[in-house]
Structures are given as structure tokens and as C-alpha cells.
C-alpha positions as CSV (number, residue, x, y, z in Angstrom):
1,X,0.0,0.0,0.0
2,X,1.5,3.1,-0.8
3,X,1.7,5.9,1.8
4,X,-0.8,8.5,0.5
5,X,-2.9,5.1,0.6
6,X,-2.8,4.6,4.6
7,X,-6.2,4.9,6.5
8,X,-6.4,7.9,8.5
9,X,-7.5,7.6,11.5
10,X,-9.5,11.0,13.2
11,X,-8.0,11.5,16.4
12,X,-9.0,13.9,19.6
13,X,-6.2,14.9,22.3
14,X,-7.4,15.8,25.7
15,X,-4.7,17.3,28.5
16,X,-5.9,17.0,31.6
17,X,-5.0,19.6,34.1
18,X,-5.5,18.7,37.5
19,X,-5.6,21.6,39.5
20,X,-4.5,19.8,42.6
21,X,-0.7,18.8,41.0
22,X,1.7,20.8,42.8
23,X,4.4,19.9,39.9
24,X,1.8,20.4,36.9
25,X,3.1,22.7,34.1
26,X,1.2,25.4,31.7
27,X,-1.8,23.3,30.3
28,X,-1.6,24.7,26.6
29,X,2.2,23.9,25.7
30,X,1.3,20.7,27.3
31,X,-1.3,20.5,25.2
32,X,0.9,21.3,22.0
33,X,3.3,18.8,22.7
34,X,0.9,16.2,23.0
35,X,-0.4,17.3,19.4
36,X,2.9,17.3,18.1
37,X,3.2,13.8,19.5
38,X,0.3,12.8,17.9
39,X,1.2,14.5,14.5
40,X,4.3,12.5,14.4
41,X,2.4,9.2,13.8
42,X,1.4,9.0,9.7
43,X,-1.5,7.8,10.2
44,X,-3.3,10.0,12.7
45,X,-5.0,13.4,11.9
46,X,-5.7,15.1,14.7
47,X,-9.2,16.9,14.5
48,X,-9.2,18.3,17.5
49,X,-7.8,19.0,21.3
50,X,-8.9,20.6,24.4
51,X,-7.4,21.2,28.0
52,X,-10.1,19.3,30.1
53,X,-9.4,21.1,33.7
54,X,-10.6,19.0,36.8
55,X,-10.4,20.0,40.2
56,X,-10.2,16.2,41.3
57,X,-9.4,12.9,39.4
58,X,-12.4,10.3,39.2
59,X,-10.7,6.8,40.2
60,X,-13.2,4.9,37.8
61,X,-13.7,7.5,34.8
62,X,-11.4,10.1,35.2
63,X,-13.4,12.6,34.4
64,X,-16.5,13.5,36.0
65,X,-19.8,12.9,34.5
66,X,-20.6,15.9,33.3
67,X,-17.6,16.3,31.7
68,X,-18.1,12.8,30.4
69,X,-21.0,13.5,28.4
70,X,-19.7,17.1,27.2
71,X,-16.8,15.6,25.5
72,X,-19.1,12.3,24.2
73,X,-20.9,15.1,22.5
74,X,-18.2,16.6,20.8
75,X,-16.1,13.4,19.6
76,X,-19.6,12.1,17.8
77,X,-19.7,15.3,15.9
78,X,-16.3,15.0,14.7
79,X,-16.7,11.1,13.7
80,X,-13.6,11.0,16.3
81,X,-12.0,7.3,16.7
82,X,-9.2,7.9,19.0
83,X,-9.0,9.8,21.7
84,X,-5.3,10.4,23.0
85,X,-4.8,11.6,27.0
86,X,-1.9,13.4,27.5
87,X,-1.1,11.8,31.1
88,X,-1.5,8.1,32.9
89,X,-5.3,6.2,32.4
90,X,-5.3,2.9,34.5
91,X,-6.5,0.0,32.8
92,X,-10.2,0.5,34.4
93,X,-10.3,3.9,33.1
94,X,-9.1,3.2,29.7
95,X,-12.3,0.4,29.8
96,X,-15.0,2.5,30.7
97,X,-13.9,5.9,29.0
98,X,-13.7,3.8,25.5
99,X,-17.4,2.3,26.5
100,X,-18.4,5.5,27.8
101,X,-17.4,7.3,24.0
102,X,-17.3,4.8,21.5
103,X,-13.9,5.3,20.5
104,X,-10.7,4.2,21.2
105,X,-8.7,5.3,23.8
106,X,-4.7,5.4,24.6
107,X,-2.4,7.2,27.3
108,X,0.8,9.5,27.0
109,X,2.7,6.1,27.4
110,X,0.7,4.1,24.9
111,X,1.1,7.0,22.0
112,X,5.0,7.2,22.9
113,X,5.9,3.6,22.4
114,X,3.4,3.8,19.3
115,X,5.9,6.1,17.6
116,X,9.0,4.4,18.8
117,X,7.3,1.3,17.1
118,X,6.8,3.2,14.2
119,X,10.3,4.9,14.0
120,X,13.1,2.0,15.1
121,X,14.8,0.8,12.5
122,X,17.5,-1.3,13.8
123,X,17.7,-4.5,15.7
124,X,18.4,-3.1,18.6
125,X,16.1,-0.5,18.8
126,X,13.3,-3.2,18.0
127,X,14.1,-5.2,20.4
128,X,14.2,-1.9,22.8
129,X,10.5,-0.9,21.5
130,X,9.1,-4.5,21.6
131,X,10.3,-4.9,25.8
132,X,9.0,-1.6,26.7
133,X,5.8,-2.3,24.8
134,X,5.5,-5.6,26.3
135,X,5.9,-4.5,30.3
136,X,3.1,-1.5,29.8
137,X,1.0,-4.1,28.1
138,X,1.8,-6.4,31.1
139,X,-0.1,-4.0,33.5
140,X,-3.3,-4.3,31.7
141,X,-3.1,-8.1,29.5
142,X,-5.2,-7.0,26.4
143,X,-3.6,-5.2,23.5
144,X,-4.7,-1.4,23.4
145,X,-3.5,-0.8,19.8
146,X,-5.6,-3.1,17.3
147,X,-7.2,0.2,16.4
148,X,-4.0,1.4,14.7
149,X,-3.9,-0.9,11.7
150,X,-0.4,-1.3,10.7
151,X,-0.5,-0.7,7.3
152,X,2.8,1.1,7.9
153,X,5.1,-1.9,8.7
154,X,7.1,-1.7,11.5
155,X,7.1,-4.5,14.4
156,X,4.0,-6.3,14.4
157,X,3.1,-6.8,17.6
158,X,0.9,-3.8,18.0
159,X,-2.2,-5.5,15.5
160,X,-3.0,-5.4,11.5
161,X,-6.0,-5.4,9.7
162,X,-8.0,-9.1,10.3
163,X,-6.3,-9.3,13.1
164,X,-8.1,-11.3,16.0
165,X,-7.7,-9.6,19.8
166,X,-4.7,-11.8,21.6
167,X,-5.6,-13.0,25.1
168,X,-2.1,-12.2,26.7
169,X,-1.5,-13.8,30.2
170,X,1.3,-12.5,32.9
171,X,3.2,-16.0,32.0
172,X,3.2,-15.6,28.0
173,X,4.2,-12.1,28.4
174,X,7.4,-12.9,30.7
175,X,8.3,-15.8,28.4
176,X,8.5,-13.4,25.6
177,X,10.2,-10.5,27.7
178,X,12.7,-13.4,28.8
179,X,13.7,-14.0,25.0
180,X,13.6,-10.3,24.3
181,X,16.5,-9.6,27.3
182,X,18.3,-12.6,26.4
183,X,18.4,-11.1,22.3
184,X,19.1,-7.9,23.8
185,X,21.8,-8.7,26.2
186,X,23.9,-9.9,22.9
187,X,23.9,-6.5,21.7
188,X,24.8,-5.1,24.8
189,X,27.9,-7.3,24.9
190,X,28.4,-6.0,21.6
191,X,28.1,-2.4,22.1
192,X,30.4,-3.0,25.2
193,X,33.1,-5.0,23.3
194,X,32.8,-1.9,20.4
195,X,33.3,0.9,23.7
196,X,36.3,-1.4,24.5
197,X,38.0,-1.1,21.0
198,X,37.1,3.2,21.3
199,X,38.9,3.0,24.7
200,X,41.8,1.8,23.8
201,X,42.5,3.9,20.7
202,X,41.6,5.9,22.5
203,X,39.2,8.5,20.9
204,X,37.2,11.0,23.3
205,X,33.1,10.6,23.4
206,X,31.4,13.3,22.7
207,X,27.3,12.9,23.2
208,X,25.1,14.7,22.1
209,X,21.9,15.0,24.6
210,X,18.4,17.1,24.6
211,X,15.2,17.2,24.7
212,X,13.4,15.8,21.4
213,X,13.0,18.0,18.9
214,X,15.7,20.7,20.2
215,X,17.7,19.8,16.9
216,X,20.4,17.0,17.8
217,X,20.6,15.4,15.0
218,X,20.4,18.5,12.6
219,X,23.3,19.5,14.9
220,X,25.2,16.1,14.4
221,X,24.9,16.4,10.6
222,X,26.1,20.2,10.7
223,X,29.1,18.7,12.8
224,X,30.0,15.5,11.0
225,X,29.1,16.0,7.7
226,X,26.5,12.7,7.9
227,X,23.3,12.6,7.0
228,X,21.2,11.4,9.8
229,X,17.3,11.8,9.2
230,X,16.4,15.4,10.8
231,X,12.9,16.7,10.4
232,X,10.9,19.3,12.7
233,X,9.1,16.3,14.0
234,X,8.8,14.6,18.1
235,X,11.5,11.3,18.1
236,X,12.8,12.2,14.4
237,X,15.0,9.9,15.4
238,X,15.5,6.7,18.1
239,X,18.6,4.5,17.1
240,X,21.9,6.0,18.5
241,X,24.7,6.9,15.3
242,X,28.1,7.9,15.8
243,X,30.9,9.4,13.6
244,X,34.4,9.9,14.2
245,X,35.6,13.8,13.2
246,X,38.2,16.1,13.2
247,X,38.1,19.3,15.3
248,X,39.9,22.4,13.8
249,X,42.6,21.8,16.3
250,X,43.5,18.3,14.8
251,X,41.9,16.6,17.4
252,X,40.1,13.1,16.3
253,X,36.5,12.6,18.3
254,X,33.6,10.7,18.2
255,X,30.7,12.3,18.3
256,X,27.4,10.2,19.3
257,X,23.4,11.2,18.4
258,X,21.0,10.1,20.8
259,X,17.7,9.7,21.0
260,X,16.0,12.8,22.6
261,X,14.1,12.5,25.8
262,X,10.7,14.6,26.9
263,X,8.9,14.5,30.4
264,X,7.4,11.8,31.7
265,X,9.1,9.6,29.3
266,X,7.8,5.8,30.2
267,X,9.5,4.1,32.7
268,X,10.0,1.4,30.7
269,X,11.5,3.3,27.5
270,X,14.0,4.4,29.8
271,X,14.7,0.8,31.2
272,X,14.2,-0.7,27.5
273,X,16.9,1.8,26.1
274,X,19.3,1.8,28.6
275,X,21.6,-0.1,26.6
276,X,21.5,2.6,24.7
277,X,21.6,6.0,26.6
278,X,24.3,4.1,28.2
279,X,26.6,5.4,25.6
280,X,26.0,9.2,27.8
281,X,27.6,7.4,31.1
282,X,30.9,6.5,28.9
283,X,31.2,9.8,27.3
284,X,33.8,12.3,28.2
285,X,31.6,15.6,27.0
286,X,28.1,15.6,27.1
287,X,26.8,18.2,24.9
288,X,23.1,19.5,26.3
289,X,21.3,20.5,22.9
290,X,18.6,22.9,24.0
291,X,16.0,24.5,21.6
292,X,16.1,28.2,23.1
293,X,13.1,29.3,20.8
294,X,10.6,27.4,22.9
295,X,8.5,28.7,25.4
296,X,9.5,26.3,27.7
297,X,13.1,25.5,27.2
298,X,13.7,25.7,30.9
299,X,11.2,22.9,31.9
300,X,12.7,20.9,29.0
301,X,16.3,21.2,30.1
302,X,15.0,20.0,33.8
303,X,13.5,17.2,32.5
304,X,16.7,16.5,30.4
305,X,19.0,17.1,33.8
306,X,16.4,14.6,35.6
307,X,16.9,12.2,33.2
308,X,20.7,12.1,33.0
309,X,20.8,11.4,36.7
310,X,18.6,8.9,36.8
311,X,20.8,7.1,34.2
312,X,23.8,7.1,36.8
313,X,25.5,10.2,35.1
314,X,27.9,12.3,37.6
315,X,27.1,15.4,39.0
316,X,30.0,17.7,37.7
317,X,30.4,15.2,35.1
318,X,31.7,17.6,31.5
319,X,28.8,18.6,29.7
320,X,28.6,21.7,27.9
321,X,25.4,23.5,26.8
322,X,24.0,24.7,23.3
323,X,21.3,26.9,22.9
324,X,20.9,25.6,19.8
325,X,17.2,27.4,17.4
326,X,18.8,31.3,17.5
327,X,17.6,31.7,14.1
328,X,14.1,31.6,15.4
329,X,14.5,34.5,17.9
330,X,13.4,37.9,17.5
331,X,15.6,40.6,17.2
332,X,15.7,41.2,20.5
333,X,15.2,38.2,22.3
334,X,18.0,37.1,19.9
335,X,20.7,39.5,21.4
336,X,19.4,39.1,24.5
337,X,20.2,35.0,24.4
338,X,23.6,35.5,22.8
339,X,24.8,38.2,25.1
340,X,23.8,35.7,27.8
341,X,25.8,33.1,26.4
342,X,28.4,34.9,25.9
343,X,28.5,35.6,29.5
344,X,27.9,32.2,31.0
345,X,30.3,29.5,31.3
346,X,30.4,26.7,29.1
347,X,27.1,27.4,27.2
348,X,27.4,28.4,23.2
349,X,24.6,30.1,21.4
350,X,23.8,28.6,18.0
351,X,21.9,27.6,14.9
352,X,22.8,24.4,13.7
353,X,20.7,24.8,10.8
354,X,22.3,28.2,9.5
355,X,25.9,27.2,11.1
356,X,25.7,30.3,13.2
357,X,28.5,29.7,16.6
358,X,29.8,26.8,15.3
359,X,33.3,28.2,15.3
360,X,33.0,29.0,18.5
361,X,31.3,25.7,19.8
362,X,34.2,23.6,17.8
363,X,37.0,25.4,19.7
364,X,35.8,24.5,22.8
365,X,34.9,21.0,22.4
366,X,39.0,20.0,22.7
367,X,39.3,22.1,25.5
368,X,36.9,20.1,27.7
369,X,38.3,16.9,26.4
370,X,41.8,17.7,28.0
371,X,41.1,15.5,31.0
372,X,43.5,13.3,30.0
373,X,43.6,9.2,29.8
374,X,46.1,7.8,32.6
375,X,47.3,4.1,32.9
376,X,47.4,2.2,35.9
377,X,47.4,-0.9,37.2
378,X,44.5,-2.3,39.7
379,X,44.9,-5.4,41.6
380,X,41.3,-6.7,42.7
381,X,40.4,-10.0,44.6
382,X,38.6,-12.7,43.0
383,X,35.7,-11.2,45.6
384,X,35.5,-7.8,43.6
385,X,33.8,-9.6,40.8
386,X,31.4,-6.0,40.7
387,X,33.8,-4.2,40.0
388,X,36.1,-6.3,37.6
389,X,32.6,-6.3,36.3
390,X,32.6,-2.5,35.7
391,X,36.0,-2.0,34.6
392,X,34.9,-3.9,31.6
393,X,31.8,-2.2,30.7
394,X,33.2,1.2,31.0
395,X,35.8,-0.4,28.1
396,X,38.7,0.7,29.7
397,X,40.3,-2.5,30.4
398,X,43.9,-3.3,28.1
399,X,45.1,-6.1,29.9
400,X,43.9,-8.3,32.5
401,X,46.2,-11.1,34.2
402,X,45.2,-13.4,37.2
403,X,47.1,-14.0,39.8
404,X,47.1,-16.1,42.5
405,X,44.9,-13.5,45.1
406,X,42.7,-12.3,41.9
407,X,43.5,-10.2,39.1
408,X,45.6,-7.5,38.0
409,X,44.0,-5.5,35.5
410,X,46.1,-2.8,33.4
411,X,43.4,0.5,32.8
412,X,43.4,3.5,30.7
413,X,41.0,6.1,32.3
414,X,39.7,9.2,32.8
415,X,40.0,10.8,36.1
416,X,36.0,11.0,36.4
417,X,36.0,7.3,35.5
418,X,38.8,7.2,38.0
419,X,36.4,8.5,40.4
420,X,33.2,6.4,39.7
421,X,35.1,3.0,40.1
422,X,36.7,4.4,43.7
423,X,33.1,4.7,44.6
424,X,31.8,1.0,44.0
């Protein structure tokens, strides 16, 4: 079927705004974002969305009646199919709203791991999607997707047209996530073997990191000279790339695209793709790609900051920040930001679609990378199995000898990673 060909489905987004969240955020960018979420699925058309504001949350429904059978209204006039809810519906609610409107009915977690269905293209990120699809599906044993005929290809497991509803018990479910971690845990070892190699070259990591949508991999291709798919779009892009490059100062790096990261981001995305954002905890510069155009660039980079240190990463680990989207300033607000950045340690004001403070940015890559590599030799007991253990995931590893009392393992390492093992 070609693409033009796809059935649309008519979609409604609702952002509930409970006025009783001490941590909730403006509803209306909210709002947007969950449209732009929505928008990045082909097959959707969103006809509509609203901010529903509720004093209270209704355990069963959600919403209260009233509300209920204002937004029944509306949906039926629109011929609406899917309603998406920009926040967490339990299994019970997800039941009684869809018998309630007629329609189908899926979460903020739901439509994010519909679009990293949609998007991975590599084994790994398969796997990735397939295990975080599988434990939400866990919580609620029926598939929630079958209205999203996959006429688009993709993975398969979220339904196609004919298809019958799967019965899916706690027991079939772990079998399959079993098989998914025992595929997955090859590629780790793989990915860990290939951070070996890059260690002892060595070549510095530089990873890029941001919020989606703030222009990472637009700013990767600028950078490398690659062309990695970049497109004003939520999750442009999942699977991690790397390139090695040459800085103006001679310097050889590698510099590493990521897969951007927005709030509340499904606990188990970020559990299915740590093998992944793992490549930020090796990396000896992180580079926090903001896009300083939006509205709410300061939530997003505390949601990015949140992220990072769930992952494990350092505080005071190098990390340098771009304020990447200056071409979409004003005047004003434009000298404002770069007069600001100019001020402000280790943050860069840019456009990495014009190539505006790139100069500026490449010069000061190699001079956060001069933390240099040491070599040393650690003797561990055949007790410390942990943290031989870690030694060879960070990749830093060049020889390792046993001896009678354990192992003596020959390391070449940052002082930061220096730091992290003294802390096991």
C-alpha cells in the first residue's frame, strides 16, 4: 500500500490539568506537545484538542460525569476514533472511557511507544521498543492498539488489519520479555566489546543529549558531515549513530546522536533503552542541545537534567550547553540570548541549521576533552567480581592477568571514571 494510501485515523487529544498537582506545568504547551506527539504518527489526523481542567481525578472514569458526556458530544460530531490523553489512564479507566465514548482510547505512554514502534529501524532499537511495549501491556493483559492498523510496517506486535484480539497472560508475556532480554543482552555485549576497541584507541566521546525536537541530530549532521534523518518532528530519530571527526585543532573525536528524551518519558522506554543512553555514562563531554526558541526551554532542560541522573550520570560530570534554534528568535530576544551566552560559562549560542557559533562551539569542544587518559594498574580479589565487572563495561580495560589472590587489571581512564570505580 503506498503511503498516501494509509487509513487515517480522526483523532481527539485531551490534556488534563488537575488543579491539585503541585508539579503540573502550563496546560496549553502541554497541550501542543501532546499534538505534536500525535502528528508524528502517519496515520493519525488530529481533528481536535482541548485542555479538560478537573479539580479532582475520578478513580473509575477520570473525568466526572458531566464532563463525560460534554466531550461524548463533541467526539460524535467530529466522527472521532481515538481519543489520545496526554497523562496516565489505568486499565479500568481506559475500559470504561472507550465504552463511555465509542472510541478508542490510549495514554501518554501508549502513543509514545506507538511512535518508537513506528520509527526503530535497527535491531536493537526493535528489540528496545518490543520490551518496553510488552511491560506496559503487562499491566493491563489486552492489546490497546488493534485500532492502529499497521499498514505502515514496523514491528507487528501492535495489531494489522484481520487481526483477531490476543488474550495475553502474565506467563506468555514474561516468556517473551525473557527471549527479548536474552536477544538484547547480545547486543549489549556487543556495544560493550565496540566501547572497548574506542577506549583503547583511544578517541574521546562526545554525546550529544536534549530534549526531542531541540535539533540534535540537525546539529550532528552540521558537525559530521553525515546525514542522519532530521525533520521538525517529536522522536525524528530513536537509534543511537556515531561518527568519528576532526576538530579544527587536529583533534580526532567521536561524536554520538542520541535519542531525545521529553517528560514523563515511560519508565520502561528508559529501562528498555538503557543499553542505549548508556553510551551518555561512557562519554567524556556531554553536549546539552537545548532548543532556546521554545516557550519552555527551561522545563525541558529540567527534565533532560532529571533524566541524565537517573541514568547514573555524575554530577559535575563535562557537559557543555548549546542553545541551539537562534535563528528563530526575534531581534531582540535574539541579542538578549547570545549576550547571555556569551557571559555564562560553558554554554554556546547557535543555529545548527544556518551554522551560526559553530566556530566558536568547535574550539571549545577539545578544550573540555583535556582530562587526559592515565594508565594504571589495579589489583582486585577474586571477591571484587562487581567491580572487575565494571571495569569492563566502562571499556577501559587493556590487559587483565590473574594471579594467584585475583586479578591484576592494566586501565586506561579518565580521572572522572577514575572517580566512579573508587566509589563502587
Amino acid at each position: 500500500m503506498l503511503e498516501h494510501d494509509r487509513p487515517i485515523t480522526r483523532a481527539w487529544v485531551l490534556h488534563p490539568d488537575l488543579k491539585t498537582d503541585q508539579h503540573r506545568r502550563a496546560a496549553e504547551p502541554k497541550l501542543q506537545e501532546a499534538v505534536a506527539l500525535a502528528a508524528a504518527l502517519p496515520d493519525l489526523e488530529v481533528i481536535g484538542s482541548d485542555v479538560v481542567r478537573l479539580p479532582r481525578l475520578h478513580p473509575g472514569m477520570l473525568f466526572g460525569k458531566g464532563k463525560i458526556e460534554e466531550i461524548k458530544t463533541v467526539l460524535k460530531q467530529a466522527e472521532i476514533e481515538l481519543v489520545l490523553i496526554d497523562g496516565p489512564v489505568s486499565p479500568v479507566q481506559q475500559r470504561n472511557l472507550e465504552k463511555a465514548w465509542g472510541v478508542k482510547l490510549l495514554d501518554r505512554t501508549g502513543l509514545i511507544l506507538e511512535i518508537f514502534s513506528d520509527r526503530a529501524r535497527t535491531s536493537e532499537g526493535v528489540l528496545q521498543v518490543e520490551m518496553a511495549a510488552l511491560s506496559y501491556q503487562r499491566t493491563r493483559l489486552v492489546r490497546a492498539w488493534t485500532h492502529l492498523e499497521r499498514q505502515r510496517g514496523g514491528l507487528g506486535f501492535v495489531g494489522g488489519p484481520g487481526e483477531t484480539q490476543i488474550e495475553a497472560d502474565r506467563r506468555a508475556i514474561d516468556e517473551q520479555l525473557g527471549r527479548l532480554r536474552r536477544q538484547l543482552a547480545k547486543v549489549v555485549k556487543t556495544r560493550v566489546l565496540h566501547r572497548a576497541s574506542r577506549a583503547k584507541v583511544p578517541f574521546p566521546i562526545v554525546a550529544l543529549v536534549g530534549y526531542t525536537n531541540a535539533g540534535k541530530s540537525t546539529l550532528f549532521n552540521r558537525l559530521t558531515g553525515a546525514d542522519v534523518f532530521a525533520k521538525d518532528m517529536l522522536f525524528a530519530t530513536l537509534d543511537p549513530t556515531m561518527r568519528k571527526i576532526t576538530l579544527p585543532t587536529g583533534d580526532e573525536v567521536i561524536m554520538s546522536d542520541t535519542v531525545g528524551f521529553i517528560s514523563d518519558l515511560p519508565t520502561e522506554l528508559v529501562a528498555a533503552f538503557r543499553a542505549t543512553l548508556e553510551e551518555v555514562l561512557e562519554a567524556d563531554l556531554i553536549v546539552h542541545v537545548r532548543d532556546i526558541s521554545h516557550a519552555q526551554t527551561e522545563e525541558q532542560a529540567a527534565d533532560v537534567t532529571a533524566i541524565l541522573q537517573s541514568l547514573g550520570v555524575a554530577e559535575g560530570a563535562p557537559l557543555i550547553e548549546v542553545w541551539n534554534k537562534v535563528d528563530l528568535l526575534d531581534d531582540a530576544d535574539r541579542d538578549a540570548t547570545l549576550t547571555l551566552a556569551a557571559r555564562t560559562e560553558d554554554v554556546f549560542a547557535v543555529s545548527a541549521l544556518t551554522g551560526e557559533g559553530m566556530d566558536a562551539l568547535l574550539a571549545a569542544v577539545p578544550e573540555k576533552l583535556k582530562d587526559p587518559r592515565s594508565e594504571e594498574v589495579v589489583s582486585l580479589r577474586f571477591a571484587d567480581g562487581r567491580k572487575r565487572a565494571w571495569l569492563f563495561d566502562a571499556g577501559v580495560v587493556t590487559a587483565d592477568v590473574q594471579t594467584d589472590d585475583g586479578h591484576e587489571m592494566t586501565v586506561f581512564w579518565t580521572a572522572l571514571q577514575k572517580e566512579r570505580f573508587a566509589r563502587l
